[in-house]
C-alpha positions, 0 to 999 in steps of 0.5 A, a space after each residue: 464089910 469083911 467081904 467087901 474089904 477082902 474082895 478089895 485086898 484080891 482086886 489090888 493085889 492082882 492089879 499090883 501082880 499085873 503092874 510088876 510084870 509089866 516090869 519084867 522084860 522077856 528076852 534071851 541072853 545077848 550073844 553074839 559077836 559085838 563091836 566095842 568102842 570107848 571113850 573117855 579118860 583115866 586118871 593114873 598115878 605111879 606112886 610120883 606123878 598123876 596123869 591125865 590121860 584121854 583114852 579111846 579104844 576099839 575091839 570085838 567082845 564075843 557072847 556065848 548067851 549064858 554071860 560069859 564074854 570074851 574078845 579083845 581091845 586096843 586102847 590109846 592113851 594120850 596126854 592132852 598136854 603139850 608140855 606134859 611135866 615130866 616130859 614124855 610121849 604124847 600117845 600110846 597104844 594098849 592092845 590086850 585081850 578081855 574077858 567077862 561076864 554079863 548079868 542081865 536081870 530082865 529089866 532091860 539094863 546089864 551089869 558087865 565085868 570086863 577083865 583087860 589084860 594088856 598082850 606083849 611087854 608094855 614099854 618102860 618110862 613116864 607117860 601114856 605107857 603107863 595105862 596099859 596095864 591090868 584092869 578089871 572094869 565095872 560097866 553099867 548098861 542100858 540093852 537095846 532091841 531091834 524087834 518088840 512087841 507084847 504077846 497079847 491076843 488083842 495086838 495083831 502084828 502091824 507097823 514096823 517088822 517085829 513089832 505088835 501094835 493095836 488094830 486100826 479102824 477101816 477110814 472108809 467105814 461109817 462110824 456107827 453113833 453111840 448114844 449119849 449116857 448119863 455119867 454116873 460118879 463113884 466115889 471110888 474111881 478116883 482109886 482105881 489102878 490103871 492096868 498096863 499091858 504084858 510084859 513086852 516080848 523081844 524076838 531076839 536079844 539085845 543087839 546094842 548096849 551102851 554102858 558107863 564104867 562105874 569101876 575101875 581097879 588094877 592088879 598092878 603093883 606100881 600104878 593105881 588108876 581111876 576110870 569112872 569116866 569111860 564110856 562104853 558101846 558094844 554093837 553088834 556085828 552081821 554074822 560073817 557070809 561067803 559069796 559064792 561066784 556063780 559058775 562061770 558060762 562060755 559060749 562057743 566060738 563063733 565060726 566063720 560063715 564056709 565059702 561056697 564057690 560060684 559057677 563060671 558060666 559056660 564052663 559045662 559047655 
């Protein structure tokens, strides 16, 4: 009863070890140059007024592939009223550069910290000015990858580029009858664990992240803010390329066919 209870401690903790690497996502760090855009709104309070202001935004986040990020944004805020109390601009732009980092534990999501820092002299007076201003944001993402697969020596490489799958029988071959056999109940197949396959393999890092903000603070002395609202994707860009111009050919001129003259009859005569 020992043997068998123990043979049954090993079998579950192997197929427990299988289940949790299956859980484990192989892939690099993401780097790269990334296209970011965003979209949302943000509350902001100046100690007198609280403000709603819509916000939507575009940038280039650059990724080393150790986590470390760093680009630049442009922000625009607007007011959605049309009589917005007190009175002031409708819209107001925000550039200013970024710089963060990514954690990625291996389960295809990311935890990014993006600081903005607002580049020039922000504009005085009530209204959208005033979300440009220092802000460190918590961003939550989901990773997307363009090539997958599993790294086992049963999955061939099939179907789309970069992606395993499991081999297809011929259509034209003859299925070969199996004989019928007799099913024989156990009472312990109703506790058996399904094995799930390797952990998934990615020939590349993620390419696109599409993120919430789950945080929003500033440094200011005169503002507090709050952007839980804001969404955030991050896409990225094909790696710059020169077209070098093939050389240029000329063709020589054509000349003009050389007159030959004619004899005149009798002139040897």
């Amino acid at each position: 009863m020992k043997r068998l209870s123990l043979a049954a401690l090993i079998v579950f903790g192997s197929l427990l070890a299988t289940r949790v690497i299956a859980e484990i996502i192989e892939a690099s760090p993401i780097s790269g140059n990334f296209g970011l855009t965003t979209a949302g709104y943000e509350i902001v309070f100046d100690g007198t007024n609280t403000f709603h202001f819509d916000v939507v935004g575009e940038g280039l986040v650059t990724a080393d592939g150790s986590g470390n990020l760093s680009g630049s944004a442009n922000f625009t805020a607007t007011n959605p009223s049309s009589s917005p109390t007190p009175a002031s601009p409708f819209s107001a732009q925000c550039p200013g550069t970024l710089a963060g980092t990514a954690a990625e534990p291996g389960d295809g999501t990311a935890q990014i910290q993006l600081q903005f820092t607002p580049s020039g002299t922000v504009p005085s007076g009530v209204g959208p000015q005033e979300a440009c201003i220092p802000m460190t944001i918590g961003l939550s993402c989901v990773e997307i990858y363009p090539d997958s697969g599993y790294p086992s020596p049963l999955l061939s490489s099939g179907g789309n580029p970069g992606c395993a799958s499991l081999p297809t029988a011929d259509p034209t071959a003859t299925p070969t009858p199996t004989p019928k056999k007799k099913k024989k109940h156990h009472k312990a197949d109703a506790d058996v664990i399904p094995i799930e396959p390797w952990p998934p393999f990615y020939l590349s890092s993620a390419t696109r992240l599409k993120c919430i903000a789950t945080g929003v603070t500033t440094t200011s002395t005169t503002s507090s803010v709050e952007g839980q609202s804001l969404s955030l994707d991050l896409q990225q860009t094909a790696p710059a390329s020169v077209t070098v111009p093939p050389p240029v050919t000329f063709s020589p001129v054509p000349q003009p066919p050389t007159a030959i003259p004619l004899a005149t009859p009798g002139a040897n005569g």
